[in-house]
N, CA, C, O and CB atoms as a CASP TS submission, in Angstrom:
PFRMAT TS
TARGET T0000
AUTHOR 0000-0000-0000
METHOD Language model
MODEL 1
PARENT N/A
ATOM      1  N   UNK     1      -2.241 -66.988 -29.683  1.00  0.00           N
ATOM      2  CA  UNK     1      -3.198 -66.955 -30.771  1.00  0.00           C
ATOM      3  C   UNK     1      -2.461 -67.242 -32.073  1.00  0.00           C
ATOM      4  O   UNK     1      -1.516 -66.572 -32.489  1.00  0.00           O
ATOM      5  CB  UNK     1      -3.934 -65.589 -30.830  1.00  0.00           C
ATOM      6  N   UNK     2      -2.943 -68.212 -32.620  1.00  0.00           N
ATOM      7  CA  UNK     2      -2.264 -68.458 -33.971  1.00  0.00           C
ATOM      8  C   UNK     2      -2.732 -67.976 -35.414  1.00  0.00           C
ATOM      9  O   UNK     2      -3.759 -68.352 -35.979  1.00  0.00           O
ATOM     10  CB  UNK     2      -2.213 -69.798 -34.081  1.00  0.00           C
ATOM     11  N   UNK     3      -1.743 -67.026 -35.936  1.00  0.00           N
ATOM     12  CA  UNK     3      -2.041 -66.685 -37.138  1.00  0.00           C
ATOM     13  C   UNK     3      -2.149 -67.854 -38.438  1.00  0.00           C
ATOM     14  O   UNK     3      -1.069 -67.883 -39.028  1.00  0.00           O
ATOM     15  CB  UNK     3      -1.074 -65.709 -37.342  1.00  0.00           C
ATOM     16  N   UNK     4      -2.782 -68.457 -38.810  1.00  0.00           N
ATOM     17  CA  UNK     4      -2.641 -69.736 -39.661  1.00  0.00           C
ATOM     18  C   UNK     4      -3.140 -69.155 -41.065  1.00  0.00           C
ATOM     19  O   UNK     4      -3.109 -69.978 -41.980  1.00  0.00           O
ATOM     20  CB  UNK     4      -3.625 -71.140 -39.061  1.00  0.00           C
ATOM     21  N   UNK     5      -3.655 -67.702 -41.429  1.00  0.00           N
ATOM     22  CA  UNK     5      -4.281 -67.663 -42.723  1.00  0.00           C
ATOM     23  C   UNK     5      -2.610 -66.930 -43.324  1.00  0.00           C
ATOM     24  O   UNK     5      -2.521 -66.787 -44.543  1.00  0.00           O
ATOM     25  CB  UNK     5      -6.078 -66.558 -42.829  1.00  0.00           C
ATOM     26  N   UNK     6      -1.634 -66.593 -42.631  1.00  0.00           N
ATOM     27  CA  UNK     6      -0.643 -65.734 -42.821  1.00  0.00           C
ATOM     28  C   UNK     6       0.649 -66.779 -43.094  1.00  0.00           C
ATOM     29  O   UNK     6       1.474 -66.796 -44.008  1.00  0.00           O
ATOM     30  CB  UNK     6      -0.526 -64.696 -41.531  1.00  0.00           C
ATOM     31  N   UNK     7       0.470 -67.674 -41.876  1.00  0.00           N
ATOM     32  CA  UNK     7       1.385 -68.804 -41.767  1.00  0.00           C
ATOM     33  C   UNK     7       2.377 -68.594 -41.019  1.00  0.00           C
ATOM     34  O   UNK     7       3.326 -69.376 -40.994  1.00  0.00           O
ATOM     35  CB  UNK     7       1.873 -69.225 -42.874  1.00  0.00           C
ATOM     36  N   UNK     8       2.291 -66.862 -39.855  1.00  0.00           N
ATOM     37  CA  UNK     8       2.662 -66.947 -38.434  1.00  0.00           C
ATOM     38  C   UNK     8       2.074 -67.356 -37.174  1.00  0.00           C
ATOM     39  O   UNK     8       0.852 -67.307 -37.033  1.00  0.00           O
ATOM     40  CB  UNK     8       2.914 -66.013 -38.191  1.00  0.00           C
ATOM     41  N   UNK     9       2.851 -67.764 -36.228  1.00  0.00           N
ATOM     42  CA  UNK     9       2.075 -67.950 -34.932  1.00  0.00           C
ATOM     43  C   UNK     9       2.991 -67.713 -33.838  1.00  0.00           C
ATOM     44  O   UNK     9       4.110 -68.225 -33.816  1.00  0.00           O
ATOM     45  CB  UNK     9       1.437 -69.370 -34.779  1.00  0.00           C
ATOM     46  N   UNK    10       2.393 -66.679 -32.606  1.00  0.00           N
ATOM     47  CA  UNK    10       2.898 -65.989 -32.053  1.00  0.00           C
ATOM     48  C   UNK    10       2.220 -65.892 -30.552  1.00  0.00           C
ATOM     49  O   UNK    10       1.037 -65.552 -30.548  1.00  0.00           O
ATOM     50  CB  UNK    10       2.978 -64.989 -32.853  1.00  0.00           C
ATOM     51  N   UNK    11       2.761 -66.120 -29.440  1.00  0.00           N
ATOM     52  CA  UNK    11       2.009 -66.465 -28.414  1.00  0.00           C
ATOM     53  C   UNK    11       1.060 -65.125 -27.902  1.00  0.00           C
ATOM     54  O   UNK    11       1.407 -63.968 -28.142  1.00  0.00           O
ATOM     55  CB  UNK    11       2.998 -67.044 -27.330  1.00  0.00           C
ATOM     56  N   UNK    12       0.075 -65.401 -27.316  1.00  0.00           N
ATOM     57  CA  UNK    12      -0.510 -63.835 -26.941  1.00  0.00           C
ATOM     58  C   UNK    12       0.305 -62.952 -26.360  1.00  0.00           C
ATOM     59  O   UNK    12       1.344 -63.260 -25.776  1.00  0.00           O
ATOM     60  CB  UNK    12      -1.620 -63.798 -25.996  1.00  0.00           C
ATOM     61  N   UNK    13      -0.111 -61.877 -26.491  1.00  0.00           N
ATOM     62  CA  UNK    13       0.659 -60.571 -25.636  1.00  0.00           C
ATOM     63  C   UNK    13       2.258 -60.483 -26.354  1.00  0.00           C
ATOM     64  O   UNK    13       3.042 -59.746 -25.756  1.00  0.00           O
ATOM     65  CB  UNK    13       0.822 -60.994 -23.584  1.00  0.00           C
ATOM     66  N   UNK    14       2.595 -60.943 -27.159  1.00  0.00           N
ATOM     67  CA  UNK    14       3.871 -61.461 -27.835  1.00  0.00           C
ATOM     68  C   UNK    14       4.072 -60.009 -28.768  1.00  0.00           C
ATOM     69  O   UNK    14       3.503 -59.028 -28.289  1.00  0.00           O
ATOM     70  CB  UNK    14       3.632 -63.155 -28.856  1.00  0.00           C
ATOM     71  N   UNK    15       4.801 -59.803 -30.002  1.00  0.00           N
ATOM     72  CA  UNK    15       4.952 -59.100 -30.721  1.00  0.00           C
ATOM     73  C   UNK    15       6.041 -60.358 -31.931  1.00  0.00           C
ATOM     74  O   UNK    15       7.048 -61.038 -31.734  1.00  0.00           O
ATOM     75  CB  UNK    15       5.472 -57.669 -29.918  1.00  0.00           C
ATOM     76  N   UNK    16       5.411 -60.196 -32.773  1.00  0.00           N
ATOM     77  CA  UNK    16       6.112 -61.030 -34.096  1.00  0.00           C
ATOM     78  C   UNK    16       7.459 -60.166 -33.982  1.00  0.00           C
ATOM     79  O   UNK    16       7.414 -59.029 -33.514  1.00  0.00           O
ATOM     80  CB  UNK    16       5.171 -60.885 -35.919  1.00  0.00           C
ATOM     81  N   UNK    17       8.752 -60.785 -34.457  1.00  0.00           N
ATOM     82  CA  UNK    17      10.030 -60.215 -34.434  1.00  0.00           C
ATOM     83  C   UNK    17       9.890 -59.556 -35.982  1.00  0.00           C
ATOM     84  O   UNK    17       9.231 -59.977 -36.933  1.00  0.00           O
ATOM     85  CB  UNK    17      11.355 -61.398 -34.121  1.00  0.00           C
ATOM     86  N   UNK    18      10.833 -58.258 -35.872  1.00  0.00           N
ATOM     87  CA  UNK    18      10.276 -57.779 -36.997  1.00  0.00           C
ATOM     88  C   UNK    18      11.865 -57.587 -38.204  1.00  0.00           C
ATOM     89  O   UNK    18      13.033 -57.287 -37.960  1.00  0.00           O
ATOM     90  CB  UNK    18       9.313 -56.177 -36.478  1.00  0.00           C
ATOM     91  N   UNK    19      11.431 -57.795 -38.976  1.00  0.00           N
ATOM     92  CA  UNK    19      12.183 -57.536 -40.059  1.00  0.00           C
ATOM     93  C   UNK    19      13.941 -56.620 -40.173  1.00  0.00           C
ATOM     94  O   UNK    19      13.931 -55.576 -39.520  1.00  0.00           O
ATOM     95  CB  UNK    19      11.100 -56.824 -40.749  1.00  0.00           C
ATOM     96  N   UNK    20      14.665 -56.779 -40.552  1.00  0.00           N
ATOM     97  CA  UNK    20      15.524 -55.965 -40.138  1.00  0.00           C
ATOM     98  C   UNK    20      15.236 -54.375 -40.968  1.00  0.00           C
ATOM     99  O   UNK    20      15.475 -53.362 -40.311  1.00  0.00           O
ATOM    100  CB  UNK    20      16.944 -56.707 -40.386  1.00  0.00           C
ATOM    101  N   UNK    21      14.736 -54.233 -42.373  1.00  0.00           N
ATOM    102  CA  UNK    21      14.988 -53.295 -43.086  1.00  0.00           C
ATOM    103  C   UNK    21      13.138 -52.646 -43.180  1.00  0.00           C
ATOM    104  O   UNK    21      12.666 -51.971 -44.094  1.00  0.00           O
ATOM    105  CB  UNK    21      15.914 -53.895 -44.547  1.00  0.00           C
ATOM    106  N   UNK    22      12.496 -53.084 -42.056  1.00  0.00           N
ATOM    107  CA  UNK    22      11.395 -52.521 -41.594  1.00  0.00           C
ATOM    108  C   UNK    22      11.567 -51.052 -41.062  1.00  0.00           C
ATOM    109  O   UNK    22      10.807 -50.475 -41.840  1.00  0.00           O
ATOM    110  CB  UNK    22      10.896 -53.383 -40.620  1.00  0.00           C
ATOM    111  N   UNK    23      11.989 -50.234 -40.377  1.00  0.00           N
ATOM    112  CA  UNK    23      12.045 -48.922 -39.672  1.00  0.00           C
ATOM    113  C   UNK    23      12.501 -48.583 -41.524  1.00  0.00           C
ATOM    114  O   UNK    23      11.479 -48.515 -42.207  1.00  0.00           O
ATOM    115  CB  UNK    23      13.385 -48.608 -37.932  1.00  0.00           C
ATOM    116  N   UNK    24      13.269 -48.465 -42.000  1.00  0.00           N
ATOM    117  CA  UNK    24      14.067 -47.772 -43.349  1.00  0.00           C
ATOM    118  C   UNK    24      12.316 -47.574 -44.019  1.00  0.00           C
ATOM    119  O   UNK    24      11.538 -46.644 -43.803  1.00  0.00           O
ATOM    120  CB  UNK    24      15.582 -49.176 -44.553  1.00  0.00           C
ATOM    121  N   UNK    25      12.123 -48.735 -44.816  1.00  0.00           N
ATOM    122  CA  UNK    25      10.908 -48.608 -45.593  1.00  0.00           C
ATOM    123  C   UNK    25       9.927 -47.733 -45.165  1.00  0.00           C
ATOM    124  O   UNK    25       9.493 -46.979 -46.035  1.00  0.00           O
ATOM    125  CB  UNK    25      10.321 -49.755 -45.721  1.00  0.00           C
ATOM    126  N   UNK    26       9.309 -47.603 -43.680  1.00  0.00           N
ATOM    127  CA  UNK    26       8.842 -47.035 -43.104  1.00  0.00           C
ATOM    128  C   UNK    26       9.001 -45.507 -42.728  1.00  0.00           C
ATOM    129  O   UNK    26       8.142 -44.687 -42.404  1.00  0.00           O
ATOM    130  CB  UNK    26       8.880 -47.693 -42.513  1.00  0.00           C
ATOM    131  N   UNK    27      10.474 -45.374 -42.883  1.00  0.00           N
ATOM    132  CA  UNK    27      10.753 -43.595 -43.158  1.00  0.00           C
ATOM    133  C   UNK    27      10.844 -43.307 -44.356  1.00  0.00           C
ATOM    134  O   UNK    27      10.835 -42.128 -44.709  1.00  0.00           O
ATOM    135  CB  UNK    27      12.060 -42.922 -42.620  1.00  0.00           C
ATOM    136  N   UNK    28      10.955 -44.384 -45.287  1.00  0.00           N
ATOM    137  CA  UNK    28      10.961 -44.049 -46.727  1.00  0.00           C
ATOM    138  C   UNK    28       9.693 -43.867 -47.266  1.00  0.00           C
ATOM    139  O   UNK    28       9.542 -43.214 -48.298  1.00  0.00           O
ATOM    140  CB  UNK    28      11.603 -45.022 -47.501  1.00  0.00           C
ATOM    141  N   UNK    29       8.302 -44.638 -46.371  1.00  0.00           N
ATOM    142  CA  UNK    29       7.303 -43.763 -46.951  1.00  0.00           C
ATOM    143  C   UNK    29       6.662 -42.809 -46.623  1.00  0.00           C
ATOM    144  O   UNK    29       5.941 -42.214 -47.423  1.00  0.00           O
ATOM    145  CB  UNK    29       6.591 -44.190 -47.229  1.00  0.00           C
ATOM    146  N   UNK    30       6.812 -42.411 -45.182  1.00  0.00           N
ATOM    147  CA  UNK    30       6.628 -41.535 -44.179  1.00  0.00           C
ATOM    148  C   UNK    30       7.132 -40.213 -44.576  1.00  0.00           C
ATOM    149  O   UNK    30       6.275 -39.329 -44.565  1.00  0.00           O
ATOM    150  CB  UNK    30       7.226 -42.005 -42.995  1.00  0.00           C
ATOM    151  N   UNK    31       8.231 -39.894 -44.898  1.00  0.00           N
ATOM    152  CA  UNK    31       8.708 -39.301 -45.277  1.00  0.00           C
ATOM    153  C   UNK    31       9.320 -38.858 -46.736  1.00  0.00           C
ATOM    154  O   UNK    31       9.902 -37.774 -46.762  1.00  0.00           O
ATOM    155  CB  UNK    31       9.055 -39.475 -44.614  1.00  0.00           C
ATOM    156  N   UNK    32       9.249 -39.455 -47.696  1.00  0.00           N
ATOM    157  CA  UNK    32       9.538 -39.500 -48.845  1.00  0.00           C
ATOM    158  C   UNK    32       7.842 -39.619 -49.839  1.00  0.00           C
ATOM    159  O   UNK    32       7.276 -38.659 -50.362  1.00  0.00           O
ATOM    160  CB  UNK    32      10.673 -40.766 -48.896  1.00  0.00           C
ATOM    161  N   UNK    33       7.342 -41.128 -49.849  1.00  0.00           N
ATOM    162  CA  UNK    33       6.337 -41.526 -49.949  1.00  0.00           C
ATOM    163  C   UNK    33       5.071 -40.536 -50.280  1.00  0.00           C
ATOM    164  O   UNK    33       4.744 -40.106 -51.387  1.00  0.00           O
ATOM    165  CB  UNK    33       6.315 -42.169 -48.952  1.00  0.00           C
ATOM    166  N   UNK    34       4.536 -40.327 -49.184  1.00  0.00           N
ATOM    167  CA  UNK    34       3.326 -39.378 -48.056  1.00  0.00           C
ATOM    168  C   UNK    34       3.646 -38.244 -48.694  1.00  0.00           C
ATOM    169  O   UNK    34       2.675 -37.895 -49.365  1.00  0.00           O
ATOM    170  CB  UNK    34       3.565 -39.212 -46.093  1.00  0.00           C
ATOM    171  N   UNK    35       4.646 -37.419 -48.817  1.00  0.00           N
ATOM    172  CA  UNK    35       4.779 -35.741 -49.311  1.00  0.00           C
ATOM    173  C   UNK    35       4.634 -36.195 -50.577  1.00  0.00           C
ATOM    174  O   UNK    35       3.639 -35.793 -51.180  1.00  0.00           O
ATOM    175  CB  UNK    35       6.303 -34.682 -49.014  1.00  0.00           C
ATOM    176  N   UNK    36       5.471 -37.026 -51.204  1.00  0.00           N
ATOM    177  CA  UNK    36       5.012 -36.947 -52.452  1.00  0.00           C
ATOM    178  C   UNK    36       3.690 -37.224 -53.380  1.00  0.00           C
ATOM    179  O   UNK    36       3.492 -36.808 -54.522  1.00  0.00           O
ATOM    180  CB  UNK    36       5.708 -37.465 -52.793  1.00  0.00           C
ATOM    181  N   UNK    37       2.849 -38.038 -52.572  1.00  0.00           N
ATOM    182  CA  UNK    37       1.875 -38.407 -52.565  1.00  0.00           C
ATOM    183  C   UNK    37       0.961 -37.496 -52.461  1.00  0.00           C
ATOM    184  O   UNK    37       0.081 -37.446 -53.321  1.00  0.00           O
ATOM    185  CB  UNK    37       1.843 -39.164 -51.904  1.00  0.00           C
ATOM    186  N   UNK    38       0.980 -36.518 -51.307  1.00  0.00           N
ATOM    187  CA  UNK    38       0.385 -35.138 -51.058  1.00  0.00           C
ATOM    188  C   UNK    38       0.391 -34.081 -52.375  1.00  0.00           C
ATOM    189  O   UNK    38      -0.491 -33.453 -52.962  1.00  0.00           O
ATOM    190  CB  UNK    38       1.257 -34.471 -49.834  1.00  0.00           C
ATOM    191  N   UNK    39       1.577 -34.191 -52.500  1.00  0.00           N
ATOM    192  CA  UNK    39       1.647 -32.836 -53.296  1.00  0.00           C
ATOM    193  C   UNK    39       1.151 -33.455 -54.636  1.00  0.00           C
ATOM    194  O   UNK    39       0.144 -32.858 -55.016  1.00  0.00           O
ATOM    195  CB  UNK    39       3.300 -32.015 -53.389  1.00  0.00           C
ATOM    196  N   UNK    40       1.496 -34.373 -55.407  1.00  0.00           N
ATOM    197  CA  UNK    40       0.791 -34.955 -56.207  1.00  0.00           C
ATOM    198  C   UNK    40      -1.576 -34.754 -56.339  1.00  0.00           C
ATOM    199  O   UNK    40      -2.444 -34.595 -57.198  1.00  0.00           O
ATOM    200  CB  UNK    40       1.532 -36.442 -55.704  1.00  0.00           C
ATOM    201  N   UNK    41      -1.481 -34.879 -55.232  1.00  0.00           N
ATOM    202  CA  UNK    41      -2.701 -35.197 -55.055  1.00  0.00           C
ATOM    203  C   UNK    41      -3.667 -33.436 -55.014  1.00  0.00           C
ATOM    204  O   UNK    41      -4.804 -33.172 -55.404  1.00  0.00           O
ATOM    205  CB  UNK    41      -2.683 -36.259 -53.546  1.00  0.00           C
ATOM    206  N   UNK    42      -2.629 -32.561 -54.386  1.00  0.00           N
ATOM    207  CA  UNK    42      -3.057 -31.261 -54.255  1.00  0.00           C
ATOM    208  C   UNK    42      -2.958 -31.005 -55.704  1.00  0.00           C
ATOM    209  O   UNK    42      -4.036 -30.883 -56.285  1.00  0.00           O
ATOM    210  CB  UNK    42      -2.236 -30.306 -53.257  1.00  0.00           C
ATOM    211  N   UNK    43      -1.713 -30.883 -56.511  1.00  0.00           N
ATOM    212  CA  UNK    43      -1.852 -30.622 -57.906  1.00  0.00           C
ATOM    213  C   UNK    43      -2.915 -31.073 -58.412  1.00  0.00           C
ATOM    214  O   UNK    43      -3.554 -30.439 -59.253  1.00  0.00           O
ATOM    215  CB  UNK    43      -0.913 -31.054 -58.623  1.00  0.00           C
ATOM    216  N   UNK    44      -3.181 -31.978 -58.068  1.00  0.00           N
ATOM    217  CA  UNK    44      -4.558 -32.888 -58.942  1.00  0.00           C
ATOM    218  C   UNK    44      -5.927 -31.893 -59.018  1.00  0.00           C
ATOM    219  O   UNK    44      -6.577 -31.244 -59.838  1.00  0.00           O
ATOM    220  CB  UNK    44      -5.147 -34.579 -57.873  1.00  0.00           C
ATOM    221  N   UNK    45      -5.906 -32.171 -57.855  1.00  0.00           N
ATOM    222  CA  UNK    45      -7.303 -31.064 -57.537  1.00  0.00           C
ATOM    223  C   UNK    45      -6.595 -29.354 -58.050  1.00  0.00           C
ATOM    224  O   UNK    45      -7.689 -28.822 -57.859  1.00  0.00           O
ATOM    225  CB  UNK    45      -7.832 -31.073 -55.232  1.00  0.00           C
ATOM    226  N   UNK    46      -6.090 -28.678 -58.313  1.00  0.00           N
ATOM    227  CA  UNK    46      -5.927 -27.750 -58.311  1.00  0.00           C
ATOM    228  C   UNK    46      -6.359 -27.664 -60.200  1.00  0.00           C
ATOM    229  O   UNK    46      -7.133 -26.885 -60.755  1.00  0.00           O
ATOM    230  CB  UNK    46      -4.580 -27.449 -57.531  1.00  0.00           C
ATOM    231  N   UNK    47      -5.574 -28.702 -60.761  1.00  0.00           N
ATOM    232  CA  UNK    47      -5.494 -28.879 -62.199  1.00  0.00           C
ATOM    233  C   UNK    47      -6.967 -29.040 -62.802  1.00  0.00           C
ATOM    234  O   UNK    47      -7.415 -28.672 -63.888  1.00  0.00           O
ATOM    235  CB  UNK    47      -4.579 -30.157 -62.531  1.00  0.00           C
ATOM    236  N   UNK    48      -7.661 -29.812 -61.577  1.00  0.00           N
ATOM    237  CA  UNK    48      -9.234 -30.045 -61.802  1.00  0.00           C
ATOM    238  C   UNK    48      -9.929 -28.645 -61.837  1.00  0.00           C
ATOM    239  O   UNK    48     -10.355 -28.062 -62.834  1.00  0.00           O
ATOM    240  CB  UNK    48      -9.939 -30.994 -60.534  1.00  0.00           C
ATOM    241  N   UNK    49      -9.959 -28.172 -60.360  1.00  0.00           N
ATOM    242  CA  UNK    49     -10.871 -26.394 -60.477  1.00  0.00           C
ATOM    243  C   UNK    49     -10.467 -25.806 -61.678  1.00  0.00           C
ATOM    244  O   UNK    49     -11.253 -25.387 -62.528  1.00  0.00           O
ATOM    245  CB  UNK    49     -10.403 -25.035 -59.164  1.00  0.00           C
ATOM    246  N   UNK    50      -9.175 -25.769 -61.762  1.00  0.00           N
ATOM    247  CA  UNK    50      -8.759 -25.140 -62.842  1.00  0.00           C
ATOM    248  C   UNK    50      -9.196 -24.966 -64.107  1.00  0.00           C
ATOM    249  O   UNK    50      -9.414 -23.930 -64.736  1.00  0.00           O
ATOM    250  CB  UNK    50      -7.933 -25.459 -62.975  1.00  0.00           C
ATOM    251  N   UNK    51      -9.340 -26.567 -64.526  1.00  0.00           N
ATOM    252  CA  UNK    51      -9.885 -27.063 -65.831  1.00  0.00           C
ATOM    253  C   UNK    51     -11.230 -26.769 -65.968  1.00  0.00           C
ATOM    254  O   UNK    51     -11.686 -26.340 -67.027  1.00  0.00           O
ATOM    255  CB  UNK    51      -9.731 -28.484 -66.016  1.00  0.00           C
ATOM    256  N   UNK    52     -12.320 -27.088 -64.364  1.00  0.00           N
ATOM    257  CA  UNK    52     -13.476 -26.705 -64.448  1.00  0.00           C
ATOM    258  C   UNK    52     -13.851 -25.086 -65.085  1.00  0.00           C
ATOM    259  O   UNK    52     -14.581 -24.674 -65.986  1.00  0.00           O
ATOM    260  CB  UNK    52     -13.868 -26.951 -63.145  1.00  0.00           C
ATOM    261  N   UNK    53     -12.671 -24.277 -63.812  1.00  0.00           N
ATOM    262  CA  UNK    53     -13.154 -22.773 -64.367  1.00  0.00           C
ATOM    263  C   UNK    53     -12.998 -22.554 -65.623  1.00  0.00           C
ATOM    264  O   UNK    53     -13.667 -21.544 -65.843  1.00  0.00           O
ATOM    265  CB  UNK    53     -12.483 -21.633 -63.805  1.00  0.00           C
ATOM    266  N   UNK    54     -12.389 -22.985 -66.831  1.00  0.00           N
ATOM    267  CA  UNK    54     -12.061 -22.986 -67.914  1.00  0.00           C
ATOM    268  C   UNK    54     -13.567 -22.886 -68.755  1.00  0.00           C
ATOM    269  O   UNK    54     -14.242 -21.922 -69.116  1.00  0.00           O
ATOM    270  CB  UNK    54     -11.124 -24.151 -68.093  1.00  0.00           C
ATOM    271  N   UNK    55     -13.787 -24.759 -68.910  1.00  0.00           N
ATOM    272  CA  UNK    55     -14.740 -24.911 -69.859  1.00  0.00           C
ATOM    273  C   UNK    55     -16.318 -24.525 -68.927  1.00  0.00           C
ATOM    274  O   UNK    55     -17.299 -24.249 -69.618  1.00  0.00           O
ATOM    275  CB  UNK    55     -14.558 -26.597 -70.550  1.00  0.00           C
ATOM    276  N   UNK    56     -16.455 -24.529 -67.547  1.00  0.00           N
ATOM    277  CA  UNK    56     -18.193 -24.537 -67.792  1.00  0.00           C
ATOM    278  C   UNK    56     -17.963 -23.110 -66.217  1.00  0.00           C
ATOM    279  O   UNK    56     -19.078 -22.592 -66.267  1.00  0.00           O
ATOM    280  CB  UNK    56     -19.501 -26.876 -67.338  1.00  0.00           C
ATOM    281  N   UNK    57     -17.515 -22.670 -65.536  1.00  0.00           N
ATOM    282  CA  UNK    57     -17.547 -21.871 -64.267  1.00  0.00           C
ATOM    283  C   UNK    57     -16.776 -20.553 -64.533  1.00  0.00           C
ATOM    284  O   UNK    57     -16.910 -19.779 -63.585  1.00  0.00           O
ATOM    285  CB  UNK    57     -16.883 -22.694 -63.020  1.00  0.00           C
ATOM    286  N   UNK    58     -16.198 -20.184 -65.290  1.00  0.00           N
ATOM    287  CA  UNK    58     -15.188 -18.891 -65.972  1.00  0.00           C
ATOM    288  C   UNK    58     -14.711 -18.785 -64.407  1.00  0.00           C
ATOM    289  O   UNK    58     -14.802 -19.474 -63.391  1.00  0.00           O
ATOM    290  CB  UNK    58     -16.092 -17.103 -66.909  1.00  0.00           C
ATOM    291  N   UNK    59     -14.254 -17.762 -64.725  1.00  0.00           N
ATOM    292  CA  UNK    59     -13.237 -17.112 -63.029  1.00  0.00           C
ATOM    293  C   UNK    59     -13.476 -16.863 -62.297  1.00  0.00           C
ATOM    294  O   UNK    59     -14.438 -16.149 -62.582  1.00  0.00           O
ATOM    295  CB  UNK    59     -12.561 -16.207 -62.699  1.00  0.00           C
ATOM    296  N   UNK    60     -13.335 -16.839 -60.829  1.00  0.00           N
ATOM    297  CA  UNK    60     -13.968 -16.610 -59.882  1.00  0.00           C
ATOM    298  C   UNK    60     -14.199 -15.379 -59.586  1.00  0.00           C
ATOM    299  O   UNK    60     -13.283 -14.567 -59.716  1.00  0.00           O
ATOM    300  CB  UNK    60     -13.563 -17.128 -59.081  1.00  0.00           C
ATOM    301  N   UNK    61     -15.601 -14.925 -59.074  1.00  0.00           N
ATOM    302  CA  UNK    61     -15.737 -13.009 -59.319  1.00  0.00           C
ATOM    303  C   UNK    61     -16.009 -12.803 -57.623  1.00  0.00           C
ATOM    304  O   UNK    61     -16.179 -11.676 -57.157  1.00  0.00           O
ATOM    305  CB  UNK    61     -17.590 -12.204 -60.662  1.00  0.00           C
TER
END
C-alpha cells in the first residue's frame, strides 16, 4: 500500500524502518512530557475552583 500524501511507500504487512532517535523522544515524552503536562493541568483546575470559591461560591461548608 502506498503512502503518496506523506511521500512513503511501504509494502503491506511491512513496518516503515524507524528513525534512530525515535524510542529517546518517546521516553522523553512519556515520561518527562505527560507528568509534566499532568501536573500542570491539575494545578490549572485547582487554581480555577479556587478562584471560583473566591469571587461567586465562598468555601465549601
Amino acid at each position: 500500500m502506498n503512502n503518496q500524501a506523506s511521500g512513503h511507500s511501504a509494502p503491506s504487512g511491512t513496518q516503515a524502518p524507524q528513525r534512530p532517535g525515535e524510542w529517546r523522544r518517546f521516553l522523553l515524552l512519556a515520561f518527562v512530557g505527560l507528568p509534566i503536562t499532568m501536573v500542570l493541568a491539575i494545578a490549572a483546575y485547582g487554581f480555577v475552583v479556587w478562584f471560583l470559591q473566591i469571587l461567586f461560591f465562598g468555601p465549601p461548608s
